[in-house]
C-alpha positions as CSV (number, residue, x, y, z in Angstrom):
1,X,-13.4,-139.4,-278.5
2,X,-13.5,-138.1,-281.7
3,X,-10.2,-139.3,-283.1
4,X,-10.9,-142.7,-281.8
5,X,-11.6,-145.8,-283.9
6,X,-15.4,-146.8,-282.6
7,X,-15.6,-150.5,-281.7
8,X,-18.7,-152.3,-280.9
9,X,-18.7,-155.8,-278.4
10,X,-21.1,-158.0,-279.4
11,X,-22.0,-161.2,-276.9
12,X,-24.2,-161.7,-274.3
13,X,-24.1,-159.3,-271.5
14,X,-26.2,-159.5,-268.4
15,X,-26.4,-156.4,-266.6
16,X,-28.6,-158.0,-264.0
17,X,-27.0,-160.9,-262.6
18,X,-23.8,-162.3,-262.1
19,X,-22.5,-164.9,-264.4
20,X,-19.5,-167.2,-264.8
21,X,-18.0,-165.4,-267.6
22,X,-18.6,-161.5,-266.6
23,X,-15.1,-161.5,-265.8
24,X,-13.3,-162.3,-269.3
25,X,-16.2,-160.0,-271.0
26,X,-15.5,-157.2,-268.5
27,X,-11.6,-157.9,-269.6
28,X,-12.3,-157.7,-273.0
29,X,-13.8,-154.7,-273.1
30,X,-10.9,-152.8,-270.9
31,X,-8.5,-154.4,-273.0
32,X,-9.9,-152.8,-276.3
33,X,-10.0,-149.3,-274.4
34,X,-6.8,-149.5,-273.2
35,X,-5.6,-150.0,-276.4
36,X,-7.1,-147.1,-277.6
37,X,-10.7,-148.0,-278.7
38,X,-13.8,-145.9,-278.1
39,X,-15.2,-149.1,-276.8
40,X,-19.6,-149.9,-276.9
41,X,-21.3,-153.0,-276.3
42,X,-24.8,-154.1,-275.7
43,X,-26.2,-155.7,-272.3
44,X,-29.2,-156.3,-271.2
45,X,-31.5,-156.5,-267.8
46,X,-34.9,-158.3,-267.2
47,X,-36.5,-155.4,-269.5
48,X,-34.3,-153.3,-272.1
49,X,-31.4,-154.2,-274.3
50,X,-28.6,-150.9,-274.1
51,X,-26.1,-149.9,-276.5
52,X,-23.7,-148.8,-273.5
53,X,-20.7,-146.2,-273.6
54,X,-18.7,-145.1,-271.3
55,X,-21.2,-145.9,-268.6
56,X,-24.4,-143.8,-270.8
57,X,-26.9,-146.5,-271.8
58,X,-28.9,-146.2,-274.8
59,X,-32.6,-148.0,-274.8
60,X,-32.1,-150.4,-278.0
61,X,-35.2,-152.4,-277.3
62,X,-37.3,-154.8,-274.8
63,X,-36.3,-158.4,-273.2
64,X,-38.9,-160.6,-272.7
65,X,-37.8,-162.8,-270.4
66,X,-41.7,-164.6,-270.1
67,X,-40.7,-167.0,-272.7
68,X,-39.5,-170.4,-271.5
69,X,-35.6,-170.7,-272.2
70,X,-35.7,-167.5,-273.3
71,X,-31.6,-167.1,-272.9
72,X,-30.9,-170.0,-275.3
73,X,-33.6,-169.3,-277.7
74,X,-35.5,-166.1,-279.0
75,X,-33.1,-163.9,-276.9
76,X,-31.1,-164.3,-280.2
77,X,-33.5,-162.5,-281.9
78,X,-33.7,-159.6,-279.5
79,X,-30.2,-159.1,-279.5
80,X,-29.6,-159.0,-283.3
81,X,-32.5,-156.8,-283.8
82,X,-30.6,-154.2,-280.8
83,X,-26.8,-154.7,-282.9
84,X,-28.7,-153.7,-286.4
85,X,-30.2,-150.7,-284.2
86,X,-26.9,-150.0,-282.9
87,X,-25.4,-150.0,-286.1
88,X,-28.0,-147.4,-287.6
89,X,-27.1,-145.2,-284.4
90,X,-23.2,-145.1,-284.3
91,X,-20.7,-145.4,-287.6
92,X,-18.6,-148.2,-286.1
93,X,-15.4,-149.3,-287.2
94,X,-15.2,-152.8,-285.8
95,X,-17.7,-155.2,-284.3
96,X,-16.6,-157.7,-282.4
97,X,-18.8,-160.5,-281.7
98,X,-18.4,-163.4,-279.6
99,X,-19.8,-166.6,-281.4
100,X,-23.3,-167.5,-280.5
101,X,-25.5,-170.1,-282.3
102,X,-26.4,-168.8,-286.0
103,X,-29.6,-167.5,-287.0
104,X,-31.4,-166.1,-289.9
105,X,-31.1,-163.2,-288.0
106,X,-27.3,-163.3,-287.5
107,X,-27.0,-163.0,-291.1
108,X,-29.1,-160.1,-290.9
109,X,-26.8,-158.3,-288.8
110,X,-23.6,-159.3,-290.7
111,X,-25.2,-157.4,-293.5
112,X,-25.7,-154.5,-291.9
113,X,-22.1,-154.5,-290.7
114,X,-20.7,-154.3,-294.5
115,X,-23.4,-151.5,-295.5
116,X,-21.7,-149.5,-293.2
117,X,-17.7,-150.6,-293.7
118,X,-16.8,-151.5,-291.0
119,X,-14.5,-154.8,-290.4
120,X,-16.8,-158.1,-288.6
121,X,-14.0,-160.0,-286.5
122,X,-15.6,-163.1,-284.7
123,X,-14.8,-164.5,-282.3
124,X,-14.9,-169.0,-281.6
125,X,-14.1,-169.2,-277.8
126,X,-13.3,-172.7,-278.0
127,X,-12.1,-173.8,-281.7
128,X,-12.4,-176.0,-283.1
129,X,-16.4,-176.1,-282.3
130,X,-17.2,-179.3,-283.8
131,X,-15.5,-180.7,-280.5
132,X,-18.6,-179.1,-278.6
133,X,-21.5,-180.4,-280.4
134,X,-22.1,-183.8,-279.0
135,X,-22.4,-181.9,-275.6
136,X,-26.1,-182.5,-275.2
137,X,-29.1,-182.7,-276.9
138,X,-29.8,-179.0,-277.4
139,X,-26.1,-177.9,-278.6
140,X,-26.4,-180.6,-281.1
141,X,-29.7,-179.5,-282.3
142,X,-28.1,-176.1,-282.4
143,X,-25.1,-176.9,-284.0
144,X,-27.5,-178.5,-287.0
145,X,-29.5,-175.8,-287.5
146,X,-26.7,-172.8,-287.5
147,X,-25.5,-175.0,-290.5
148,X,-28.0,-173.9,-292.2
149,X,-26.7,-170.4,-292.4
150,X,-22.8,-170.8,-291.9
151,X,-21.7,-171.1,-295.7
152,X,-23.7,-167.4,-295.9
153,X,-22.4,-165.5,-292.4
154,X,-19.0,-166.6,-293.1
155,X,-18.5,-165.1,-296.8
156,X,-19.7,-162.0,-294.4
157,X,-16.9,-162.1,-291.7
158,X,-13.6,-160.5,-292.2
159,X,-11.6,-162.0,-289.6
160,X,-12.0,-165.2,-287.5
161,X,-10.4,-164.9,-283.7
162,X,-9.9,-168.7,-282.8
163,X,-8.8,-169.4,-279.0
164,X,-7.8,-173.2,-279.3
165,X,-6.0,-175.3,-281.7
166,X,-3.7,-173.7,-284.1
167,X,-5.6,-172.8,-287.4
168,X,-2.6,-171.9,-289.4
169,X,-3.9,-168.6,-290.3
170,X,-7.2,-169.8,-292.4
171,X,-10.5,-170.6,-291.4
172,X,-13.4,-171.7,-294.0
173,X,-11.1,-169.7,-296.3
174,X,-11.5,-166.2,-294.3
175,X,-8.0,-164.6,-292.0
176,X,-7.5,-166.6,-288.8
177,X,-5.4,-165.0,-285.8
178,X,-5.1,-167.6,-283.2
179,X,-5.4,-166.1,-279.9
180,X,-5.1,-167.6,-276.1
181,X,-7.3,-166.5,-273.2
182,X,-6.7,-163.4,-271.1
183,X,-7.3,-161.9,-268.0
184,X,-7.6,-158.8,-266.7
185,X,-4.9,-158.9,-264.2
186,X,-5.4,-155.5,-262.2
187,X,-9.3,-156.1,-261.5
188,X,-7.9,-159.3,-259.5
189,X,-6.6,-159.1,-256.0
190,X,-3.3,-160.4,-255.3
191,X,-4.2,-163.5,-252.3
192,X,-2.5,-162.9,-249.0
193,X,-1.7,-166.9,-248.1
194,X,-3.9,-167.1,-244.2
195,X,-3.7,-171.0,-244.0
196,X,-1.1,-171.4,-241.3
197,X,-2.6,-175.2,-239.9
198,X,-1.4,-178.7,-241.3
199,X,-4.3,-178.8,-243.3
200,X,-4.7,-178.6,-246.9
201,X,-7.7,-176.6,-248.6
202,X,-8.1,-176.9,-252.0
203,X,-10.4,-174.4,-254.1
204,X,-12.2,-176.2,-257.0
205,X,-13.9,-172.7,-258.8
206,X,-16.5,-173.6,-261.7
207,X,-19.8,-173.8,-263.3
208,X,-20.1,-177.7,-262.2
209,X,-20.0,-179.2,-265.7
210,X,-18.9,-182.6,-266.1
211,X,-15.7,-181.7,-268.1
212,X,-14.3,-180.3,-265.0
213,X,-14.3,-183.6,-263.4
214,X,-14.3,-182.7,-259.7
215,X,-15.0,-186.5,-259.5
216,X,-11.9,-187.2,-259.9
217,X,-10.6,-185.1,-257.2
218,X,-13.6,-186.0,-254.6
219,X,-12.7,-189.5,-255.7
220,X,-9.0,-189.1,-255.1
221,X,-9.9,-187.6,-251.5
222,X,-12.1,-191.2,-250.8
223,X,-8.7,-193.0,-251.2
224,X,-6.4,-191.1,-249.4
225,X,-6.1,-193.1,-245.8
226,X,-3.3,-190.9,-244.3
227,X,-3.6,-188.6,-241.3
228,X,-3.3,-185.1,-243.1
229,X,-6.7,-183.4,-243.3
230,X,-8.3,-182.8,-247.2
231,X,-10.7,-179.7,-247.1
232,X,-12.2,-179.4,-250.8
233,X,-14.1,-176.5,-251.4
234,X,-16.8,-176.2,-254.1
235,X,-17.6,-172.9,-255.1
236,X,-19.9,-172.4,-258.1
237,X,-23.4,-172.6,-259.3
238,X,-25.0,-175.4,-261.0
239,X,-24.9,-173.9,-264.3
240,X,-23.1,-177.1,-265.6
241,X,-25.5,-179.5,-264.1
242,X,-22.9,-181.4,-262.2
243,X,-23.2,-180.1,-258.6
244,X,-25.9,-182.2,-257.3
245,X,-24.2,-185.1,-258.3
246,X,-21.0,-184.2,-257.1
247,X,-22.7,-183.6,-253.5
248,X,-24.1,-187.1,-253.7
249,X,-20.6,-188.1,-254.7
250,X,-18.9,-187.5,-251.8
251,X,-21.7,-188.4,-249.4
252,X,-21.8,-191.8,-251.2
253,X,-18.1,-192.2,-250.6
254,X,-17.8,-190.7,-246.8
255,X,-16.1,-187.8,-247.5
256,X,-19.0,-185.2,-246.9
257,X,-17.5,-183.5,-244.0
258,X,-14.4,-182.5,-246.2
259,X,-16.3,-181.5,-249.5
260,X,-17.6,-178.2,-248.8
261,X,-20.5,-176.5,-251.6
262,X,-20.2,-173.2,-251.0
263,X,-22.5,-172.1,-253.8
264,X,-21.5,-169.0,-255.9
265,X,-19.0,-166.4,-254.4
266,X,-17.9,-163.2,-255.3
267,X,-16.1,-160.2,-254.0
268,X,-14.7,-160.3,-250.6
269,X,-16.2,-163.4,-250.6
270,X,-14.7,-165.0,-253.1
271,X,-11.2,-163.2,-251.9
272,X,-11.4,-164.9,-248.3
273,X,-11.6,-167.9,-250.2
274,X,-8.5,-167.4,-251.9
275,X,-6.5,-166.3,-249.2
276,X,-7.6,-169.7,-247.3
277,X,-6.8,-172.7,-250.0
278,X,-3.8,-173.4,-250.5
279,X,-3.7,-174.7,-254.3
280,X,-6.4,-174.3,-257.3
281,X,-8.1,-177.1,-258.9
282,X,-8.5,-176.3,-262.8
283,X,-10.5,-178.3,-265.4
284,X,-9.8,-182.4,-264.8
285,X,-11.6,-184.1,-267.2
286,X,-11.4,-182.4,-270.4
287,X,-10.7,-185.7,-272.5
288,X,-14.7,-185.7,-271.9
289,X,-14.7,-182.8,-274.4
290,X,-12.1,-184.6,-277.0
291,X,-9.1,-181.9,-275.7
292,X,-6.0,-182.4,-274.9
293,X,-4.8,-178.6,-274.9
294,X,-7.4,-175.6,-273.8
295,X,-6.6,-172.2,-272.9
296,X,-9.3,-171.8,-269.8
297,X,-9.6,-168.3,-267.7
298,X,-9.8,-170.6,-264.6
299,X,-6.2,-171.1,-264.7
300,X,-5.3,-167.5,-265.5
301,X,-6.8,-166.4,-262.7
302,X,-5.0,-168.8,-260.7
303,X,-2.6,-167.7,-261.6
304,X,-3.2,-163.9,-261.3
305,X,-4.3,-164.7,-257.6
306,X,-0.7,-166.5,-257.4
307,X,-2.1,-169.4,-257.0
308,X,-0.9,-172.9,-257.6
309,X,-2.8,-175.6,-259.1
310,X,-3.8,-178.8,-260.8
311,X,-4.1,-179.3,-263.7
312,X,-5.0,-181.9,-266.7
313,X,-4.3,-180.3,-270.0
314,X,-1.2,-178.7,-271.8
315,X,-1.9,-174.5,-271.9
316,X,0.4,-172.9,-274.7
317,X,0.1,-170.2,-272.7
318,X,2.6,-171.1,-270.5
319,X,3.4,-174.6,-271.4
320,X,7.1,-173.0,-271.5
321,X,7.6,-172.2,-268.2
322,X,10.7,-174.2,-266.5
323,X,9.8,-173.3,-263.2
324,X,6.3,-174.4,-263.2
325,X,3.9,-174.0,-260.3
326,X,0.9,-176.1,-261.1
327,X,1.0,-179.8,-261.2
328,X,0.1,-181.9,-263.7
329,X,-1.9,-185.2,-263.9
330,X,-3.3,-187.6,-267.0
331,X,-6.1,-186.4,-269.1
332,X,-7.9,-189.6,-267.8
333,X,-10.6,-191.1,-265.9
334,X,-7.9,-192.6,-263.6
335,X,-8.3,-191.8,-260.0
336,X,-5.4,-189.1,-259.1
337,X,-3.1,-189.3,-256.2
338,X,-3.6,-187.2,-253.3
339,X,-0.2,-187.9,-251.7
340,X,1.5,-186.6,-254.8
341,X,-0.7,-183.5,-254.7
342,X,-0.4,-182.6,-251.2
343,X,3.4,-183.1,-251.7
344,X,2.8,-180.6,-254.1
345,X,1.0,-178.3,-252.0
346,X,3.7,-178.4,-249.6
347,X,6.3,-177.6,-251.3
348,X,4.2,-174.4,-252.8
349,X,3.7,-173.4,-249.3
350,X,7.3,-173.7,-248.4
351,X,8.4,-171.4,-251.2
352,X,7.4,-167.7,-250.3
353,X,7.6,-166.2,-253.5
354,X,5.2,-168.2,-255.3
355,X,2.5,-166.2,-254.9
356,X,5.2,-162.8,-256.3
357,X,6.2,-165.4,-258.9
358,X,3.0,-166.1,-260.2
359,X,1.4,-162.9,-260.4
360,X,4.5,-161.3,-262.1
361,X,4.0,-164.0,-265.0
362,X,0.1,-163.7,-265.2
363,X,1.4,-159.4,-265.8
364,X,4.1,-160.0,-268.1
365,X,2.2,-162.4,-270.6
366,X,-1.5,-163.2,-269.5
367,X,-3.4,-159.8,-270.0
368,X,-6.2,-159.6,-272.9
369,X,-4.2,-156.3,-274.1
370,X,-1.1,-159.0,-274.5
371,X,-4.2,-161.0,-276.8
372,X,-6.0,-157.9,-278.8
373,X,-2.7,-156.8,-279.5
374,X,-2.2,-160.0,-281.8
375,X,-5.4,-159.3,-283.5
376,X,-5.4,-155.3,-284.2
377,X,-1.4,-156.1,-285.1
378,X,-2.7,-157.8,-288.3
379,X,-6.7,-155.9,-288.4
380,X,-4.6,-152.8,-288.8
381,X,-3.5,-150.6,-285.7
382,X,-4.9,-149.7,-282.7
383,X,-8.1,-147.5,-281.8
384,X,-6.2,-144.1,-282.2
């Protein structure tokens, strides 16, 4: 390890639960080693912080998980306090830290980064941010008070990593490298297609927040008359706040028996799943959010299942691709057409290379090393 360039993750890492978006920071980080990185990071359980290496875990300091909201709030604190530890432990060459909402403490932490040299690259997952703000109460309230410390934590970053709307190259007048979302393509099982009946199951994977708009798609089911059976299944937590709706939803509209809440999967769990539906149901309603083009790690792993799916947004990701095996509908509130998609789904199912097809292109072009790459190739090389 002792030739390698030390890089530290910063973001927040739960080593005691399973969360929605485990899977892109667990791609991150094998991305960064695989290009050559002697990768830490910090994570956290109901009782320590760890600065983790290479499996060893370092004791950086306590959680305290007995304050209300603690998550959204003073676990801010905690974490910065563990980074400026970390720093004072390890002569790091590059922190990269996943944008979280600014605190006095953030600034703290920038600080320490430049007392030591080494290059602050920070990530905005959804750029530009201002888009986000009106959310809810809390992320607005947020979103004012980080304000108060932006002008100073920016003069402090090095690099900004935007995933979203084309910055052309400058942010707040610091280096911008526009990136798109990974995935980690060989920690996800290829499906094996099991559906072999006239029905059609559809897979609708999220969090439950209201940009998916699985409204739309429950909606969609309420006006299809025809004789084909509709299975929808729901499989997420209600981290987004949209599932007990959506379950009244479909009772409201009679369609109950074909929307099924499966709750959070994972594992061979969540494989069966995809091995039974038949086509993916990405993001819906993201004109709720003010986008028209997003970049979402649903649709990659769609498509690194080789699966097909619907979508509502243009991905530059692959918004190239002749051949394309997703189907597209308006960014609307309009009510989409379930003949047209089960057409769809048909003709998928008919073709028996889609599922090759797909995973060779989530390979070839979807992998965070593809991603990092773009960074590091203007940072200045690779870990080695």
């Amino acid at each position: 390890m002792a030739n390698k360039k030390k890089l530290l993750y910063i973001t927040r890492y739960s080593l005691h639960q399973e969360f929605n978006l485990k899977k892109k920071f667990d791609g991150q980080l094998n991305a960064f080693s695989n290009l050559g990185f002697d990768v830490y990071y910090i994570g956290f359980d109901e009782k320590h912080l760890y600065l983790i290496n290479n499996g060893e875990k370092k004791i950086l300091g306590k959680t305290h998980f007995c304050f209300p909201s603690y998550l959204h709030t003073l676990f801010y604190n905690d974490l910065h306090k563990a980074a400026i530890k970390a720093i004072k432990v390890e002569k790091f060459d590059y922190i990269y830290w996943r944008a979280a909402p600014l605190w006095g403490s953030s600034c703290k932490v920038a600080e320490s980064i430049k007392s030591i040299g080494a290059k602050l690259i920070y990530e905005i997952p959804t750029f530009p941010q201002q888009k986000e703000a009106h959310l809810n109460g809390l992320r607005k309230l947020f979103s004012v008070y980080s304000e108060r410390f932006s002008n100073k934590f920016n003069s402090l970053v090095d690099y900004y990593v935007l995933i979203g709307e084309d910055a052309g190259g400058q942010y707040r007048g610091k280096p911008a490298i526009n990136i798109e979302n990974g995935i980690d393509v060989n920690g996800v099982p290829v499906r094996t297609p099991k559906n072999d009946s006239e029905e059609i199951h559809l897979l609708a994977l999220a969090s439950m927040s209201y940009w998916h708009g699985y409204d739309r798609i429950i909606n969609s089911l309420a006006q299809y008359k025809e004789d084909r059976k509709v299975i929808i299944h729901m499989v997420g937590g209600n981290d987004g706040g949209c599932l007990e709706e959506w379950r009244e939803l479909s009772k409201k509209l009679g369609v109950s028996e074909n929307v099924i809440f499966h709750g959070p999967l994972s594992g061979a769990q969540l494989d069966e799943m995809f091995d039974l539906c038949d086509l993916g149901v990405n993001s819906l309603a993201m004109y709720r959010k003010d986008f028209a083009v997003t970049m979402e790690l649903k649709a990659r792993e769609y498509i690194a299942r080789g699966l097909p799916f619907v979508c509502a947004v243009e991905d530059p990701g692959f918004a190239d691709i002749k051949d394309a095996m997703w189907l597209r509908i308006p960014n609307d509130d309009s009510i989409p057409n379930m003949q047209e998609i089960i057409d769809f789904t048909l003709k998928m199912k008919h073709d028996s290379l889609h599922t090759e097809k797909l995973r060779v292109l989530a390979q070839s072009r979807l992998t965070w090393e593809e991603q990092h790459k773009k960074i590091f190739d203007i940072v200045g090389g690779n870990g080695i």
